[in-house]
C-alpha positions as CSV (number, residue, x, y, z in Angstrom):
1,X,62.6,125.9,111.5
2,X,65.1,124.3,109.0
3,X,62.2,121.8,107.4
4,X,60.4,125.2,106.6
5,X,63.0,126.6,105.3
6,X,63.1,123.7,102.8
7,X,60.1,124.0,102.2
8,X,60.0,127.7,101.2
9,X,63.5,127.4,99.3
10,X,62.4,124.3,97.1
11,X,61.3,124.7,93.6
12,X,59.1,121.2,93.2
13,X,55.7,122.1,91.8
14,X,56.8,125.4,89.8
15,X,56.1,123.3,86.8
16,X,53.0,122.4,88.1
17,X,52.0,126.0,88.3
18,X,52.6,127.0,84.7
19,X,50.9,124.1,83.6
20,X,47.3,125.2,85.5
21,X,47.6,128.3,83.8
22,X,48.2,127.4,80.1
23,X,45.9,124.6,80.6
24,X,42.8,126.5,79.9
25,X,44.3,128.1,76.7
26,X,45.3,124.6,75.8
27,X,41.6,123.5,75.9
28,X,40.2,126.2,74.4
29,X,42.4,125.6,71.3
30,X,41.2,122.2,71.2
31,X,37.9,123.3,71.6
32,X,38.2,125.7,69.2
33,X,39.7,122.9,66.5
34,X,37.1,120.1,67.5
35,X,34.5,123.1,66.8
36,X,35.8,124.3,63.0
37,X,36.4,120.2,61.8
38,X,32.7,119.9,62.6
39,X,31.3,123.1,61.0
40,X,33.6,121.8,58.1
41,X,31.9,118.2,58.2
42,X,28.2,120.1,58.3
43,X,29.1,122.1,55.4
44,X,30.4,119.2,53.4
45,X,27.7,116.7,53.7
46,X,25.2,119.8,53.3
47,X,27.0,120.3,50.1
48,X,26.9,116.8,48.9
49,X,22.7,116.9,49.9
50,X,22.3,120.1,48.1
51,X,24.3,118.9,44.7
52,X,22.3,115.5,45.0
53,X,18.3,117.3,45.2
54,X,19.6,119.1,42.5
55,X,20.7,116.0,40.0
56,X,17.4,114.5,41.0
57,X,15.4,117.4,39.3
58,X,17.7,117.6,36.9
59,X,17.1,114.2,35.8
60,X,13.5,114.1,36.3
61,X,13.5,112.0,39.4
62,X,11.4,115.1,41.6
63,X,9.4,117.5,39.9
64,X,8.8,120.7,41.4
65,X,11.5,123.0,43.4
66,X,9.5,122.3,46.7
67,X,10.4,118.6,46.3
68,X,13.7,119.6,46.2
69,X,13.7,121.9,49.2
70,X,11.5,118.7,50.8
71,X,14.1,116.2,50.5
72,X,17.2,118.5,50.9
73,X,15.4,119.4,54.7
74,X,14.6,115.8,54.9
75,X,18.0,114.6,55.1
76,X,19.6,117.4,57.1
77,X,17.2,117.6,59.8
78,X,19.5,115.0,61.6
79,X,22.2,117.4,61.0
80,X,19.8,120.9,62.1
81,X,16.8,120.9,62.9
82,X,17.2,124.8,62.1
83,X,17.9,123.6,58.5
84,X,16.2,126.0,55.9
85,X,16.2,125.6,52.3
86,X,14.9,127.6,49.5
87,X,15.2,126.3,45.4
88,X,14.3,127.9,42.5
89,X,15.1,127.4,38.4
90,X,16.7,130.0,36.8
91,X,17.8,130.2,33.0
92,X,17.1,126.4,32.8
93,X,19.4,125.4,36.0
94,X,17.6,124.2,39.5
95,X,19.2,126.5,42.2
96,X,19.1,125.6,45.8
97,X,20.7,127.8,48.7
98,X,20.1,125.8,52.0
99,X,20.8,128.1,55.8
100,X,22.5,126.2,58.9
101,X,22.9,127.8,61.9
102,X,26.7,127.1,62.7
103,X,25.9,127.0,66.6
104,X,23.5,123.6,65.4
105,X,27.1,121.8,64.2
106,X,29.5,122.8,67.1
107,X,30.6,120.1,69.2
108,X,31.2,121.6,72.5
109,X,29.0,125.3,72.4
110,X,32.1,126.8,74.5
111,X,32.7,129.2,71.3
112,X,29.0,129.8,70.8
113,X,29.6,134.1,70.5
114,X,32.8,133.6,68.7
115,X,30.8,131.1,65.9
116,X,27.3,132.9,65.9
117,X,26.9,132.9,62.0
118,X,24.9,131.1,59.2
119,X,26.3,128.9,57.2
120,X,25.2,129.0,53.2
121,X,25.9,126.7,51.2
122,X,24.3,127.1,47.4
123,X,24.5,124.6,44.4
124,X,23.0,125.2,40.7
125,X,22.7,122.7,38.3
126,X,21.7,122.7,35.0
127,X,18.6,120.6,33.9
128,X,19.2,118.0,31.8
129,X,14.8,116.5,30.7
Protein backbone atom coordinates (compact mmCIF):
# COMPACT_ATOMS: atom_id res chain seq x y z
CA UNK A 1 0.00 0.00 0.00
CA UNK A 2 2.85 2.53 0.74
CA UNK A 3 4.71 1.77 -2.89
CA UNK A 4 1.28 2.89 -4.35
CA UNK A 5 1.08 5.58 -2.47
CA UNK A 6 4.45 6.64 -4.03
CA UNK A 7 3.43 6.04 -6.89
CA UNK A 8 0.27 8.17 -6.95
CA UNK A 9 2.06 11.05 -4.93
CA UNK A 10 5.12 11.29 -7.32
CA UNK A 11 5.34 13.92 -9.91
CA UNK A 12 7.98 12.11 -12.59
CA UNK A 13 6.51 12.21 -16.04
CA UNK A 14 4.25 15.52 -15.54
CA UNK A 15 6.80 16.96 -17.92
CA UNK A 16 6.40 14.27 -20.08
CA UNK A 17 2.68 15.04 -20.39
CA UNK A 18 2.91 18.63 -21.41
CA UNK A 19 5.35 17.82 -23.91
CA UNK A 20 2.70 15.15 -25.85
CA UNK A 21 0.45 17.81 -25.99
CA UNK A 22 2.36 20.81 -27.39
CA UNK A 23 4.14 18.41 -29.54
CA UNK A 24 1.63 18.43 -32.25
CA UNK A 25 1.43 22.35 -32.31
CA UNK A 26 5.16 22.24 -32.42
CA UNK A 27 5.00 20.16 -35.72
CA UNK A 28 2.50 21.81 -37.28
CA UNK A 29 4.55 25.14 -37.00
CA UNK A 30 7.30 23.48 -38.59
CA UNK A 31 5.23 22.17 -41.07
CA UNK A 32 3.76 25.16 -41.62
CA UNK A 33 7.42 27.03 -41.97
CA UNK A 34 8.95 24.09 -44.22
CA UNK A 35 5.64 24.74 -46.38
CA UNK A 36 5.92 28.85 -46.84
CA UNK A 37 10.17 28.66 -47.53
CA UNK A 38 9.15 26.33 -50.36
CA UNK A 39 6.16 28.27 -51.88
CA UNK A 40 8.76 31.14 -51.56
CA UNK A 41 11.52 29.02 -53.42
CA UNK A 42 8.67 28.12 -56.38
CA UNK A 43 7.86 31.67 -56.69
CA UNK A 44 11.41 32.74 -56.95
CA UNK A 45 12.80 30.52 -59.47
CA UNK A 46 9.37 30.94 -61.39
CA UNK A 47 10.22 34.59 -61.31
CA UNK A 48 13.77 34.25 -62.54
CA UNK A 49 12.13 31.69 -65.58
CA UNK A 50 9.47 34.21 -66.41
CA UNK A 51 12.12 37.39 -66.46
CA UNK A 52 14.55 35.10 -68.61
CA UNK A 53 11.64 33.97 -71.69
CA UNK A 54 11.04 37.43 -71.53
CA UNK A 55 14.83 38.83 -72.33
CA UNK A 56 15.03 36.12 -74.85
CA UNK A 57 12.19 37.68 -77.02
CA UNK A 58 13.34 40.81 -76.16
CA UNK A 59 16.50 40.19 -77.70
CA UNK A 60 15.36 38.24 -80.57
CA UNK A 61 16.57 34.92 -79.36
CA UNK A 62 12.50 33.34 -79.61
CA UNK A 63 10.13 34.87 -81.85
CA UNK A 64 6.65 34.46 -81.12
CA UNK A 65 4.86 34.78 -77.59
CA UNK A 66 4.04 30.90 -77.71
CA UNK A 67 7.79 30.30 -77.76
CA UNK A 68 7.85 32.09 -74.73
CA UNK A 69 4.96 30.44 -73.04
CA UNK A 70 6.88 27.07 -74.58
CA UNK A 71 9.99 27.41 -72.80
CA UNK A 72 8.74 29.17 -69.58
CA UNK A 73 6.40 25.67 -69.20
CA UNK A 74 9.36 23.79 -70.32
CA UNK A 75 11.49 24.57 -67.43
CA UNK A 76 8.84 24.64 -64.76
CA UNK A 77 7.27 21.49 -65.44
CA UNK A 78 9.95 19.96 -62.96
CA UNK A 79 8.62 22.45 -60.61
CA UNK A 80 4.38 21.77 -61.61
CA UNK A 81 3.37 19.85 -63.80
CA UNK A 82 0.09 22.11 -63.26
CA UNK A 83 2.28 25.06 -64.58
CA UNK A 84 0.22 27.33 -66.96
CA UNK A 85 1.56 30.22 -68.82
CA UNK A 86 0.03 32.79 -70.97
CA UNK A 87 2.40 35.77 -72.92
CA UNK A 88 1.39 38.49 -74.89
CA UNK A 89 3.16 41.99 -76.29
CA UNK A 90 1.60 45.00 -75.25
CA UNK A 91 2.75 48.74 -76.15
CA UNK A 92 6.05 47.19 -77.37
CA UNK A 93 6.82 45.05 -74.01
CA UNK A 94 6.50 41.02 -74.04
CA UNK A 95 4.17 40.24 -71.03
CA UNK A 96 4.03 36.80 -69.48
CA UNK A 97 1.75 35.90 -66.39
CA UNK A 98 2.60 32.15 -65.50
CA UNK A 99 -0.23 30.11 -62.73
CA UNK A 100 1.21 27.58 -60.05
CA UNK A 101 -0.98 25.74 -58.01
CA UNK A 102 0.62 26.45 -54.50
CA UNK A 103 -0.52 22.83 -53.29
CA UNK A 104 2.21 21.58 -56.43
CA UNK A 105 5.26 23.32 -54.18
CA UNK A 106 4.29 22.29 -50.52
CA UNK A 107 6.63 19.96 -48.94
CA UNK A 108 4.57 18.05 -46.59
CA UNK A 109 0.53 18.57 -48.02
CA UNK A 110 -0.43 18.67 -44.08
CA UNK A 111 -1.73 22.43 -44.82
CA UNK A 112 -3.25 21.60 -48.17
CA UNK A 113 -6.89 23.64 -47.10
CA UNK A 114 -5.01 26.29 -45.37
CA UNK A 115 -2.63 26.93 -48.76
CA UNK A 116 -5.34 26.12 -51.58
CA UNK A 117 -4.45 29.21 -53.77
CA UNK A 118 -2.62 30.06 -57.10
CA UNK A 119 0.32 31.43 -57.21
CA UNK A 120 0.92 34.41 -60.16
CA UNK A 121 3.74 35.48 -60.85
CA UNK A 122 3.84 38.19 -63.95
CA UNK A 123 7.03 39.89 -65.65
CA UNK A 124 6.94 42.52 -68.69
CA UNK A 125 9.80 43.54 -70.41
CA UNK A 126 10.30 45.84 -72.88
CA UNK A 127 11.58 44.76 -76.41
CA UNK A 128 14.67 45.84 -77.29
CA UNK A 129 15.06 44.30 -81.82
Amino acid sequence: MGRIREIAAGEDGSSTIEAVLWLPVFIGAFCLMADAAFIFNGQTIAMRTVQDANRNMSIGRLQTTSQVEQEVVSHLSALSPNVTAQSSIVAGSVVTRVTIPSSDLVATGWLNRLMDINLVIRSEHLIEH
